[in-house]
Backbone atoms as SQL, in Angstrom:
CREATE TABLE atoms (id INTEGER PRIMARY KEY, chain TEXT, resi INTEGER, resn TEXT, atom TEXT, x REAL, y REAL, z REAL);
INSERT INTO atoms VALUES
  (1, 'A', 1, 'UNK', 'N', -3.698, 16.469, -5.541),
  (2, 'A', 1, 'UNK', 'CA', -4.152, 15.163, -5.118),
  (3, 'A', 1, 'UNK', 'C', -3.075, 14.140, -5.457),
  (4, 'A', 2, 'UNK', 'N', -2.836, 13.335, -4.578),
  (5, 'A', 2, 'UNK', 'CA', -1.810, 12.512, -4.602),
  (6, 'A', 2, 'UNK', 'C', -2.264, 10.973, -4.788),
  (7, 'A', 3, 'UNK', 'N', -2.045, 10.457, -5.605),
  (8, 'A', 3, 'UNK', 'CA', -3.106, 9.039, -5.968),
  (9, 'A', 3, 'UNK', 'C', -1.778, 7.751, -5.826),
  (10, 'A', 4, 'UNK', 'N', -2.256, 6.572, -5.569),
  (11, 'A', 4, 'UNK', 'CA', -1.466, 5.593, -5.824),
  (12, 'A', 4, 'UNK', 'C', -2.396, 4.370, -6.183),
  (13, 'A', 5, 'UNK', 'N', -2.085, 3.254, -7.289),
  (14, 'A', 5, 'UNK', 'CA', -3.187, 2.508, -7.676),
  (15, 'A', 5, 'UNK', 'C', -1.975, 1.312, -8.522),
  (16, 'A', 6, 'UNK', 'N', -2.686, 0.708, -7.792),
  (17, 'A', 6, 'UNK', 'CA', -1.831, -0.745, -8.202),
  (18, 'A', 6, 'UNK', 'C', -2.937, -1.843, -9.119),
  (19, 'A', 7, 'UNK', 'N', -2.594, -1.750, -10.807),
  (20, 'A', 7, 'UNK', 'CA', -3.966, -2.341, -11.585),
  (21, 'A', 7, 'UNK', 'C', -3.934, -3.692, -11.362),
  (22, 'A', 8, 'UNK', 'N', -5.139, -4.149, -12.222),
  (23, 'A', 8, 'UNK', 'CA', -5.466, -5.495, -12.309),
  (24, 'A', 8, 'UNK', 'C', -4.358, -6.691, -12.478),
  (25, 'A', 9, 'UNK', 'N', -3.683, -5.960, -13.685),
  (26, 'A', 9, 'UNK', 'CA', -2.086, -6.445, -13.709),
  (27, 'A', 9, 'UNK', 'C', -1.191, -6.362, -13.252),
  (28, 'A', 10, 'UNK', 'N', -0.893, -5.884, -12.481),
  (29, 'A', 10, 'UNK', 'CA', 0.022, -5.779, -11.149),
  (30, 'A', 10, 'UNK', 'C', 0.793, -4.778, -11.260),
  (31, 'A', 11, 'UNK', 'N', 0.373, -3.600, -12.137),
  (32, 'A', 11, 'UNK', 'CA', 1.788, -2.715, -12.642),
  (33, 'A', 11, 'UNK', 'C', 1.069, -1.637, -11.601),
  (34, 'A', 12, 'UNK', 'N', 2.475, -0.619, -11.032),
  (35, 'A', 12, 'UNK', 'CA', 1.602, 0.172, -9.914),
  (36, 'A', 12, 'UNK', 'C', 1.847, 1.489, -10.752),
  (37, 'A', 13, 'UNK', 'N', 0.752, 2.318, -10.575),
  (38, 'A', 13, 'UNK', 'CA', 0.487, 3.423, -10.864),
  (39, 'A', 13, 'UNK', 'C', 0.497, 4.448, -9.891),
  (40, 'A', 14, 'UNK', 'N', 1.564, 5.856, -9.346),
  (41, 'A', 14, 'UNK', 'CA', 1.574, 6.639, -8.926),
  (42, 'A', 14, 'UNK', 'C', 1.805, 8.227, -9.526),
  (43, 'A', 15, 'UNK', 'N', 1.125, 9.295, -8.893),
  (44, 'A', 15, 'UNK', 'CA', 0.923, 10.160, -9.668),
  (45, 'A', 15, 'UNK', 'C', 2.416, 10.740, -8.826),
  (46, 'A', 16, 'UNK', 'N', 3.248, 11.675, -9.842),
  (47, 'A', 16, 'UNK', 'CA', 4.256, 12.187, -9.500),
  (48, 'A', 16, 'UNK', 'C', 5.258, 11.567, -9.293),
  (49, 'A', 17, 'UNK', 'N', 5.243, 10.402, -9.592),
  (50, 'A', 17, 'UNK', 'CA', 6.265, 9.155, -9.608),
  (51, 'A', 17, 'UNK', 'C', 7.602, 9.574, -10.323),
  (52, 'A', 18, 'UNK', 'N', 8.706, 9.648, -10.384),
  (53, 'A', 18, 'UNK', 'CA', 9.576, 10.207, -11.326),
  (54, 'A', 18, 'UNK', 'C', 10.607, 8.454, -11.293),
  (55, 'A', 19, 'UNK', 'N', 9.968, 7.564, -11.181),
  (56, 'A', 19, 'UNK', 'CA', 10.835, 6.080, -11.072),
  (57, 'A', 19, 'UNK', 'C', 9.821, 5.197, -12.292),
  (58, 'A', 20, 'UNK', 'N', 10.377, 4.629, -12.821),
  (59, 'A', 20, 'UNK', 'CA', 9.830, 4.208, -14.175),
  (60, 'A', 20, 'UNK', 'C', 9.290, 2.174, -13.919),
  (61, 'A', 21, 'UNK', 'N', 10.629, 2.117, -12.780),
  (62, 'A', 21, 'UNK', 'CA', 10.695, 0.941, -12.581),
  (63, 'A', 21, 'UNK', 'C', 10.419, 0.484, -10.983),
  (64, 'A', 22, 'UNK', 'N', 9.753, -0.341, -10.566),
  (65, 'A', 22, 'UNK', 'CA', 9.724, -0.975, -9.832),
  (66, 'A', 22, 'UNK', 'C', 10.903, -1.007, -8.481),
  (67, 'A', 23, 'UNK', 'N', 11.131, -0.427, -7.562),
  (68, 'A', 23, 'UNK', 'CA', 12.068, -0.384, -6.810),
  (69, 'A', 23, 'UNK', 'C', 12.294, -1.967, -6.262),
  (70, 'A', 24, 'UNK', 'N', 13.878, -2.949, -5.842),
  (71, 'A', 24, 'UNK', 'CA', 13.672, -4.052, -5.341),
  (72, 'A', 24, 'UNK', 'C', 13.503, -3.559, -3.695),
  (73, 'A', 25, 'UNK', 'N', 14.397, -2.560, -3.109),
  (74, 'A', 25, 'UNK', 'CA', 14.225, -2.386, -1.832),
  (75, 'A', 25, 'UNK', 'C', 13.123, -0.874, -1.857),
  (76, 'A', 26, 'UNK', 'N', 12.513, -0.247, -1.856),
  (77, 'A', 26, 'UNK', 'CA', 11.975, 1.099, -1.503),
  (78, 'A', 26, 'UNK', 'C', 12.707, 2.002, -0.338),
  (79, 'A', 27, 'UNK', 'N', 12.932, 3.190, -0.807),
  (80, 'A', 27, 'UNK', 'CA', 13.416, 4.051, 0.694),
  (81, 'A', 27, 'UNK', 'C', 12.285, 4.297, 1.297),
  (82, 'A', 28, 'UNK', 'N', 12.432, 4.104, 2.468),
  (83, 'A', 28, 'UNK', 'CA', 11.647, 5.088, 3.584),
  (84, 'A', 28, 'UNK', 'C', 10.766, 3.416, 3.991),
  (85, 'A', 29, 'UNK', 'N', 10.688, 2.635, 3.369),
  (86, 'A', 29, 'UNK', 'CA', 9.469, 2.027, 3.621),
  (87, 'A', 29, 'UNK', 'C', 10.347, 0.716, 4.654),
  (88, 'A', 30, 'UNK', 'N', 10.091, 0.655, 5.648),
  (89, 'A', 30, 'UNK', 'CA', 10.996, -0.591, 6.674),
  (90, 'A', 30, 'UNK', 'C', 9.877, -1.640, 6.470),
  (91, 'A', 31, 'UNK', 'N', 10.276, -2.706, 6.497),
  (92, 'A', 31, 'UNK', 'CA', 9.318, -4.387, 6.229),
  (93, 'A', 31, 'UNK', 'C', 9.027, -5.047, 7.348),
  (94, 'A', 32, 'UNK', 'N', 10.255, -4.379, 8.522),
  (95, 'A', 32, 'UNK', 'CA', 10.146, -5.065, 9.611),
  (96, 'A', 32, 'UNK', 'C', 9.285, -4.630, 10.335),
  (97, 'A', 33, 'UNK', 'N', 9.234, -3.185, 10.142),
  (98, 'A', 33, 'UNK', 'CA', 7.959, -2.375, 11.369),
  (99, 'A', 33, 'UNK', 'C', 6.710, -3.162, 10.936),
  (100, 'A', 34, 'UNK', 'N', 5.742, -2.704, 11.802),
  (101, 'A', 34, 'UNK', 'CA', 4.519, -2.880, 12.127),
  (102, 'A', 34, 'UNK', 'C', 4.045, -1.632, 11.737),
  (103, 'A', 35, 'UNK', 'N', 2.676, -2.095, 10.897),
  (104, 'A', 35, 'UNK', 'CA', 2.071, -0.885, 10.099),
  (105, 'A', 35, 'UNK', 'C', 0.272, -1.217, 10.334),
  (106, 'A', 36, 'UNK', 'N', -0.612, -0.381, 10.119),
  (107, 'A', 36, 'UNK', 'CA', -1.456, -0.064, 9.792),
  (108, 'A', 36, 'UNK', 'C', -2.144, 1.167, 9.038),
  (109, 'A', 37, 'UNK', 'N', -3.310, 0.879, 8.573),
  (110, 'A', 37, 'UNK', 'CA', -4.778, 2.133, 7.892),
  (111, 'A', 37, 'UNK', 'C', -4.579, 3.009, 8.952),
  (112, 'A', 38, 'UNK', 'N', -4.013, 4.536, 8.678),
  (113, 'A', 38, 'UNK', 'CA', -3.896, 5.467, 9.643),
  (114, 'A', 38, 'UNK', 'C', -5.107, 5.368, 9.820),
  (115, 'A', 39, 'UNK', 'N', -5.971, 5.960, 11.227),
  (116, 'A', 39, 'UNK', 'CA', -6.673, 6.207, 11.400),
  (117, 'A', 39, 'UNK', 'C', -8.017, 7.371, 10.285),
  (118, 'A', 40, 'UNK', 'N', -7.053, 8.269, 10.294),
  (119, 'A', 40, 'UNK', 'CA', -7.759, 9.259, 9.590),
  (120, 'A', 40, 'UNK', 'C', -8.007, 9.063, 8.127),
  (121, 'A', 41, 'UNK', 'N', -8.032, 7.765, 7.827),
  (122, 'A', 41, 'UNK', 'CA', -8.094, 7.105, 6.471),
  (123, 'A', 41, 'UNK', 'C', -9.743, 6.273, 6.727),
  (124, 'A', 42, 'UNK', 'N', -10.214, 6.636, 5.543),
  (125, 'A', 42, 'UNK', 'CA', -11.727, 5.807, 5.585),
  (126, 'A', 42, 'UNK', 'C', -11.076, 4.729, 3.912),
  (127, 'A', 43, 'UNK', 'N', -11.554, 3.468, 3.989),
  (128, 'A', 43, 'UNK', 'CA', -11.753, 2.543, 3.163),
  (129, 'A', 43, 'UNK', 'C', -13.056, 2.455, 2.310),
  (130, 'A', 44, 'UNK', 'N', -12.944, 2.572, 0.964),
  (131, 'A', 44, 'UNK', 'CA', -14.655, 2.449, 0.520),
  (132, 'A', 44, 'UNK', 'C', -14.282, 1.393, -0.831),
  (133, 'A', 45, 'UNK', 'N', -14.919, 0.058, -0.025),
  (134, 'A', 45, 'UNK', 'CA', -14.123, -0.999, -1.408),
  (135, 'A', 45, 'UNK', 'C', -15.621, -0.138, -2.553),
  (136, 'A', 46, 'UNK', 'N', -15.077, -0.563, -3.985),
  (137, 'A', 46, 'UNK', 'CA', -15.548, -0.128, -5.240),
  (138, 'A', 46, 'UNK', 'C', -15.196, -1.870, -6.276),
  (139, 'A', 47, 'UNK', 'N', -15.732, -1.317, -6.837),
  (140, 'A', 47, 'UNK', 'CA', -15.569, -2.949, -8.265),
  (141, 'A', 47, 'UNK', 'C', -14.456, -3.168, -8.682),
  (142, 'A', 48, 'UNK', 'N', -13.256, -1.734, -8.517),
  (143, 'A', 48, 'UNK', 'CA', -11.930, -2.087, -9.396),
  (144, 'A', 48, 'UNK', 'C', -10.985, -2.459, -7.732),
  (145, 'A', 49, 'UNK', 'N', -11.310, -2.541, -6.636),
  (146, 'A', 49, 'UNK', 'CA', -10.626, -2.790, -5.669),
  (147, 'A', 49, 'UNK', 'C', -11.202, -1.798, -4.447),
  (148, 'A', 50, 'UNK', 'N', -10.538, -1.054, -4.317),
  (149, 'A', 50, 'UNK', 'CA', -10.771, 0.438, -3.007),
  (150, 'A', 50, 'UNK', 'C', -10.509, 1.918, -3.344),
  (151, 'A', 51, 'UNK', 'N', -10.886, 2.552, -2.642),
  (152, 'A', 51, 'UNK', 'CA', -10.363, 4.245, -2.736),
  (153, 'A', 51, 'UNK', 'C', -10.142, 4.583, -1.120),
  (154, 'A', 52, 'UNK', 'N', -9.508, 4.841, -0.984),
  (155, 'A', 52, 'UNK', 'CA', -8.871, 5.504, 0.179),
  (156, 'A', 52, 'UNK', 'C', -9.409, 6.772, 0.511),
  (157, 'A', 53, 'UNK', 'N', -9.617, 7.337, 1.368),
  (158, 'A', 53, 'UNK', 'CA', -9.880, 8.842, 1.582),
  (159, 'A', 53, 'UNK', 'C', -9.153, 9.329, 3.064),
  (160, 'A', 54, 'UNK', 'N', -8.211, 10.099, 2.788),
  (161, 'A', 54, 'UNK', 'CA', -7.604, 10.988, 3.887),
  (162, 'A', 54, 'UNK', 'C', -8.253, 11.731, 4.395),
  (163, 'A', 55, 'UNK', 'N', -8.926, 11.649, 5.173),
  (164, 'A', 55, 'UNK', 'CA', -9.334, 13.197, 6.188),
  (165, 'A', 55, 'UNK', 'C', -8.696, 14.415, 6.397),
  (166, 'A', 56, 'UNK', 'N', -7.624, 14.417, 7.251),
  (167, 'A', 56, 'UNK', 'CA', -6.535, 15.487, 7.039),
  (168, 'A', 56, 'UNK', 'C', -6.199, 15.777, 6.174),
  (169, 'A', 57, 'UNK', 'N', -5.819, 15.042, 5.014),
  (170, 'A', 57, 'UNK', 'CA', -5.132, 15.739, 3.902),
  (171, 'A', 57, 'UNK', 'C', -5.759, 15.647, 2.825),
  (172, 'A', 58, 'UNK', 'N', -6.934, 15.212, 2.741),
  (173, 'A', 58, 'UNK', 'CA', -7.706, 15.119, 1.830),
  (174, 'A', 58, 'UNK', 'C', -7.320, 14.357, 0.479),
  (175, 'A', 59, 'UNK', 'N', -6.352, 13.837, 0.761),
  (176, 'A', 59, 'UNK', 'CA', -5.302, 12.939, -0.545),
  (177, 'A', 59, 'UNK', 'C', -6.577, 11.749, -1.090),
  (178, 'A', 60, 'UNK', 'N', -6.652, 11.103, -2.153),
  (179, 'A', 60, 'UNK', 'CA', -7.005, 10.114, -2.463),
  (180, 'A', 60, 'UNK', 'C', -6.306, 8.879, -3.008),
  (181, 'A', 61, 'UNK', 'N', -6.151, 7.680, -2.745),
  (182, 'A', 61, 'UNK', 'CA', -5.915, 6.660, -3.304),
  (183, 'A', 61, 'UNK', 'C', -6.777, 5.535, -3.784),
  (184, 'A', 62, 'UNK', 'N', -6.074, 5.421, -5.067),
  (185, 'A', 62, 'UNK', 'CA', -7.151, 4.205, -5.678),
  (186, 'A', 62, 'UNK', 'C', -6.680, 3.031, -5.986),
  (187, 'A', 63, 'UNK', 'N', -6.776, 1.941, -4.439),
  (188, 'A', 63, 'UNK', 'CA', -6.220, 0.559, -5.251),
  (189, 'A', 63, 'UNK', 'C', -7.078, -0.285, -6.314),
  (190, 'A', 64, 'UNK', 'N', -6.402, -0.709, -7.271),
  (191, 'A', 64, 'UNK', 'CA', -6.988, -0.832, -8.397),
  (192, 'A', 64, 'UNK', 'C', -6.266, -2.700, -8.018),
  (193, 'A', 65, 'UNK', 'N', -6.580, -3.076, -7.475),
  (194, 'A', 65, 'UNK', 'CA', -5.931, -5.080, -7.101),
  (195, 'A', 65, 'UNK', 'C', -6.124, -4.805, -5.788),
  (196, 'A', 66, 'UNK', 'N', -7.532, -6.318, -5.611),
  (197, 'A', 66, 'UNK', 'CA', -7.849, -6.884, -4.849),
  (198, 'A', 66, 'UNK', 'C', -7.183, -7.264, -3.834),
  (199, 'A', 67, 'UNK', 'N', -5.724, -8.030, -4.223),
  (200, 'A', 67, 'UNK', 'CA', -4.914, -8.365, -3.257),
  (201, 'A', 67, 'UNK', 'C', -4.336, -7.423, -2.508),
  (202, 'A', 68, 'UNK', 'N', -3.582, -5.974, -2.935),
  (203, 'A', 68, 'UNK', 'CA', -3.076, -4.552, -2.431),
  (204, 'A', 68, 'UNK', 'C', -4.346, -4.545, -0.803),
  (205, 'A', 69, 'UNK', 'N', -5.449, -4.293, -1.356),
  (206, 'A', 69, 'UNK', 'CA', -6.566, -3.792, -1.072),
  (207, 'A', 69, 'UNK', 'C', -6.861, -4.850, 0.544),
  (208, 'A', 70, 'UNK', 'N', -6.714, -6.226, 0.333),
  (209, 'A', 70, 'UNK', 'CA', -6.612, -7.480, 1.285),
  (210, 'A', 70, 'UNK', 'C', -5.035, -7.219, 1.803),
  (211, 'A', 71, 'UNK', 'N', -4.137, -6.759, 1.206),
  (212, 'A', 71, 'UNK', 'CA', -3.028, -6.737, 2.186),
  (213, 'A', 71, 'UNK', 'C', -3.134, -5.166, 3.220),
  (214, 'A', 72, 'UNK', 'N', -3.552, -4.561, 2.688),
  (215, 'A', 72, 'UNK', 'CA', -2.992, -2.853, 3.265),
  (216, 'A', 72, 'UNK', 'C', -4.188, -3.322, 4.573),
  (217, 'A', 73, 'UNK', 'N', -5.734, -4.124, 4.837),
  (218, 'A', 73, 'UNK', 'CA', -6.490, -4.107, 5.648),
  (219, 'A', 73, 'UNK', 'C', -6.474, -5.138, 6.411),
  (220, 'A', 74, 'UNK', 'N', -5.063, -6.065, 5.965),
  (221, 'A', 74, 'UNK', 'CA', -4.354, -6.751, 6.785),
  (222, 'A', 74, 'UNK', 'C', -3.081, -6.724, 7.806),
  (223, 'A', 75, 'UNK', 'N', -2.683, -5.626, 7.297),
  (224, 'A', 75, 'UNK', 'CA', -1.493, -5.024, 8.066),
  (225, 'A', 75, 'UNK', 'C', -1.510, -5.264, 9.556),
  (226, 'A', 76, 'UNK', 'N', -2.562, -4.347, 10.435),
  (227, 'A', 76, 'UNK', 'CA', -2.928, -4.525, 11.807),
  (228, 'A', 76, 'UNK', 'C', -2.707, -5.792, 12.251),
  (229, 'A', 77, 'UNK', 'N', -2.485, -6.905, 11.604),
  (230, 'A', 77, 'UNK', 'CA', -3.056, -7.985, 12.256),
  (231, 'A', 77, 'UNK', 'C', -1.560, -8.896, 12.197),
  (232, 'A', 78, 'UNK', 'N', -0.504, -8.424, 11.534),
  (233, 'A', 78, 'UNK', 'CA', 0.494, -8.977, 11.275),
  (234, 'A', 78, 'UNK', 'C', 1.732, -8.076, 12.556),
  (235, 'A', 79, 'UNK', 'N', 2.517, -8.906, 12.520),
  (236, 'A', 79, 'UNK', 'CA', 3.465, -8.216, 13.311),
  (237, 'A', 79, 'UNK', 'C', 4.783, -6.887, 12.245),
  (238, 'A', 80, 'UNK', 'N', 4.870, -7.011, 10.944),
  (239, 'A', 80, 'UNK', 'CA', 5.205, -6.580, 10.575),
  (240, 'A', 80, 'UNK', 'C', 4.599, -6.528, 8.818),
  (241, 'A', 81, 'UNK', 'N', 5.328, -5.338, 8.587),
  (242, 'A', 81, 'UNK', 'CA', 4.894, -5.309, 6.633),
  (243, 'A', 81, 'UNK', 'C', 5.363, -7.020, 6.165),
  (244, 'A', 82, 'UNK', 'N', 6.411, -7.048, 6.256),
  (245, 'A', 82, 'UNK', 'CA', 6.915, -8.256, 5.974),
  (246, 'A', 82, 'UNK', 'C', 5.976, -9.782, 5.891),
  (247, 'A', 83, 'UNK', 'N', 5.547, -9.977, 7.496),
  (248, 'A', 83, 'UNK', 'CA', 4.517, -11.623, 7.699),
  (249, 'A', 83, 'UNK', 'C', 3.532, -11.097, 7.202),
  (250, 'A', 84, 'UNK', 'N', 2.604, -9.232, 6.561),
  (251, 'A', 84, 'UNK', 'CA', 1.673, -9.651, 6.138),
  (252, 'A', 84, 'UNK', 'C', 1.724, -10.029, 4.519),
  (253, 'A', 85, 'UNK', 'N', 3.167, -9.638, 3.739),
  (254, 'A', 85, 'UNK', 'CA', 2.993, -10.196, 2.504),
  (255, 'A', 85, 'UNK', 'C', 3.112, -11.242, 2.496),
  (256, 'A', 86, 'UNK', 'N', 3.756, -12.261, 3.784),
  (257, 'A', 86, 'UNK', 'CA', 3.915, -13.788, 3.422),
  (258, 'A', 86, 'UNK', 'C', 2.366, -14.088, 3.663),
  (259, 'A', 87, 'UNK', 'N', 1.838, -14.084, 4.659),
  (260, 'A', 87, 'UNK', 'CA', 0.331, -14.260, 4.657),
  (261, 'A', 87, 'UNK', 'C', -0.820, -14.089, 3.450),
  (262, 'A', 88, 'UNK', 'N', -0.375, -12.990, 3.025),
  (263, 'A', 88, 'UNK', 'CA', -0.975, -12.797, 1.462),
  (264, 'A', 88, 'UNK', 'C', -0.523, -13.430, 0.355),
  (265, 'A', 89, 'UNK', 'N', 0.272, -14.737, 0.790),
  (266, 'A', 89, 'UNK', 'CA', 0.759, -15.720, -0.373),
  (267, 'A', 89, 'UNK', 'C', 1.688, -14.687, -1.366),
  (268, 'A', 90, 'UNK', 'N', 2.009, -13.572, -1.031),
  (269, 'A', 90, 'UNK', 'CA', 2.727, -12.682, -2.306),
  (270, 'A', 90, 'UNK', 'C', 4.108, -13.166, -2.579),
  (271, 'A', 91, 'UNK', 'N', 4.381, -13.817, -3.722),
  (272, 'A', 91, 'UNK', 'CA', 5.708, -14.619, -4.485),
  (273, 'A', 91, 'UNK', 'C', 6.433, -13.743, -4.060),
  (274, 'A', 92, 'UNK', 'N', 7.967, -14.156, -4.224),
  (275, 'A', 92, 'UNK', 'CA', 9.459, -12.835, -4.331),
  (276, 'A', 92, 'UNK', 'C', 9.515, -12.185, -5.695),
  (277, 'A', 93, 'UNK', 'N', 8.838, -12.801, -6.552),
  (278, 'A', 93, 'UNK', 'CA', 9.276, -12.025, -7.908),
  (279, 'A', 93, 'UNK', 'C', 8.036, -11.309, -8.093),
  (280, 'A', 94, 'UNK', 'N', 6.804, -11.023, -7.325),
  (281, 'A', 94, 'UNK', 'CA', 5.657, -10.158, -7.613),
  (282, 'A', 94, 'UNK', 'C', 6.319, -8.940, -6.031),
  (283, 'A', 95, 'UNK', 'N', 7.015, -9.634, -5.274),
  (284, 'A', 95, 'UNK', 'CA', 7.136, -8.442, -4.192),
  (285, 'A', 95, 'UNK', 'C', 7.669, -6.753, -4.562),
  (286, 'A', 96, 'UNK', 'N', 8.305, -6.299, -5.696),
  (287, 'A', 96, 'UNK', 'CA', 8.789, -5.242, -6.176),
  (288, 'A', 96, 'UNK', 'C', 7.828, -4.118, -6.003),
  (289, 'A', 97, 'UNK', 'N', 6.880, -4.842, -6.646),
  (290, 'A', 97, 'UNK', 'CA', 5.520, -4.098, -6.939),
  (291, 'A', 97, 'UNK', 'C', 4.373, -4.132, -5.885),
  (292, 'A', 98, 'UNK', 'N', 4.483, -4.743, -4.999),
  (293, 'A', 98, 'UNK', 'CA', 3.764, -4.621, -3.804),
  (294, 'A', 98, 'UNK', 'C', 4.284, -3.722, -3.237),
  (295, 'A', 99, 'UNK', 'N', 5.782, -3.545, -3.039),
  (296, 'A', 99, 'UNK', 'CA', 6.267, -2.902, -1.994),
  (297, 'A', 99, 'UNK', 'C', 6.368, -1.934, -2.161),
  (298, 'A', 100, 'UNK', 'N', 6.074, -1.490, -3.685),
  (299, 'A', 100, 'UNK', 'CA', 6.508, 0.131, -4.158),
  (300, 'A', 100, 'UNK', 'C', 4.729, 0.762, -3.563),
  (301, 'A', 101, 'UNK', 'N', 3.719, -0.351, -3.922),
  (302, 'A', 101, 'UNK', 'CA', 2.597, 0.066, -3.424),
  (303, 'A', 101, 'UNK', 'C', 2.581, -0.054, -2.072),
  (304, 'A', 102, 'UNK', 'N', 3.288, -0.243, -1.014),
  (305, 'A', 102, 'UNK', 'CA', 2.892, 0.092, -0.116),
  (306, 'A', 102, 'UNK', 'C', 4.057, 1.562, 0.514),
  (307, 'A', 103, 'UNK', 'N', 5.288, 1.342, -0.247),
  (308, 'A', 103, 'UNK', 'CA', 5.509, 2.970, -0.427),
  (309, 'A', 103, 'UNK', 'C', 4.872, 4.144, -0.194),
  (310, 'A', 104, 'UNK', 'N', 4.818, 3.886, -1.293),
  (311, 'A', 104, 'UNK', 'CA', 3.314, 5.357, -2.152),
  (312, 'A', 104, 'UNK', 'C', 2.236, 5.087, -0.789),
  (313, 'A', 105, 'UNK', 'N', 1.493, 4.206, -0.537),
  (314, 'A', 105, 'UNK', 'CA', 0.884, 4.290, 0.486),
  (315, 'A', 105, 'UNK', 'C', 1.762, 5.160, 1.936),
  (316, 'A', 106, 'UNK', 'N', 2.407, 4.969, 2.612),
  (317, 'A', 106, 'UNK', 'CA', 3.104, 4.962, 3.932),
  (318, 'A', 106, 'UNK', 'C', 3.606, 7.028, 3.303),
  (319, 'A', 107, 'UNK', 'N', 4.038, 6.863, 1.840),
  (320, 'A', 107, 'UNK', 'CA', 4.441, 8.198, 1.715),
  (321, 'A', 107, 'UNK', 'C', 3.254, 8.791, 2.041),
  (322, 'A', 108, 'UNK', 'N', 2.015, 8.708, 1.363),
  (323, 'A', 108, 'UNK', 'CA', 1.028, 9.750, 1.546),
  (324, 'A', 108, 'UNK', 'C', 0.316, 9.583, 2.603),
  (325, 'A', 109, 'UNK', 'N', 0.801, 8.904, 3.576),
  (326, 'A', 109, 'UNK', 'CA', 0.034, 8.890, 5.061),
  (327, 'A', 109, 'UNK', 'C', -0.938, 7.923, 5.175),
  (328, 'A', 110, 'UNK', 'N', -1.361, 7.428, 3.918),
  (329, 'A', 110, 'UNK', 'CA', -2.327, 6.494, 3.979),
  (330, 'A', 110, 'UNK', 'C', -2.377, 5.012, 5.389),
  (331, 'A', 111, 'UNK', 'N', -0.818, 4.697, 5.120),
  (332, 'A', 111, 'UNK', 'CA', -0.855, 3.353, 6.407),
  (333, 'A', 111, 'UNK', 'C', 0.469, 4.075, 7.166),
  (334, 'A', 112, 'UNK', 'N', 0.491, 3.912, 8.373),
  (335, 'A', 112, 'UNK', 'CA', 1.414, 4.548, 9.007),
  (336, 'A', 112, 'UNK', 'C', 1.769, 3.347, 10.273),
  (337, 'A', 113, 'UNK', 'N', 3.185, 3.196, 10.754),
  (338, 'A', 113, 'UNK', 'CA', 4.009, 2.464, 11.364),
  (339, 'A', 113, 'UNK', 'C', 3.129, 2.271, 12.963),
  (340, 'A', 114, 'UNK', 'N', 3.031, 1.187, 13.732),
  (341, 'A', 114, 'UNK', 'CA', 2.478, 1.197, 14.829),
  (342, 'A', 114, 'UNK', 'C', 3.610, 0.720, 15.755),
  (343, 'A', 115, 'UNK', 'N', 3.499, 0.819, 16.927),
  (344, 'A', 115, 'UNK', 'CA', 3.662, 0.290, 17.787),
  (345, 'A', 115, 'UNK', 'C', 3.179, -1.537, 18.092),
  (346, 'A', 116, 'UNK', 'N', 3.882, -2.407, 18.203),
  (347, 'A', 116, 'UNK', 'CA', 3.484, -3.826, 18.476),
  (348, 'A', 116, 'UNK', 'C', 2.998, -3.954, 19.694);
């Protein structure tokens, strides 16, 4: 099971993580594309934020911050990763840690790149 969970305090938590720190750019993850909640992903908000559930792969994620949770089900609606963290008011010096959470997300299939 492959988990990713970004806490109350903003520190992100991934299982199998071998990076200690906060990436400023992330590989793999582009800001400019256009992303959304793969389909085969169900949302079930909970008290500490959301849990994710993969269908296909049966993976779980647990966002643990409200805001993660309001950005990843905002995606669709933005033209790219990028306008939806400005939309989500997210500072430059909190972006490290958003972006590693939406990493870990996009790695485990959770939100995947769309077409505009």
């Amino acid at each position: 099971m492959t988990t990713a969970s970004i806490s109350a305090s903003g520190d992100v938590n991934v299982a199998g993580s071998t990076s200690a720190e906060p990436l400023d750019e992330p590989a793999g993850f582009d800001l400019a594309a256009a992303w959304r909640v793969n389909p085969s992903v169900a949302i079930r908000p909970e008290p500490f934020g959301a849990l994710l559930y993969h269908f296909g792969t049966r993976k779980l994620s647990f966002l643990k911050n409200l805001v993660v949770v309001d950005l990843v089900q905002s995606l669709a609606d933005h033209p790219s990763a990028e306008a939806a963290l400005a939309a989500a008011g997210i500072a430059d010096v909190e972006r490290p840690i958003y972006l590693q959470a939406l990493t870990s997300l996009a790695d485990s299939g959770m939100i995947i790149t769309r077409s505009t």
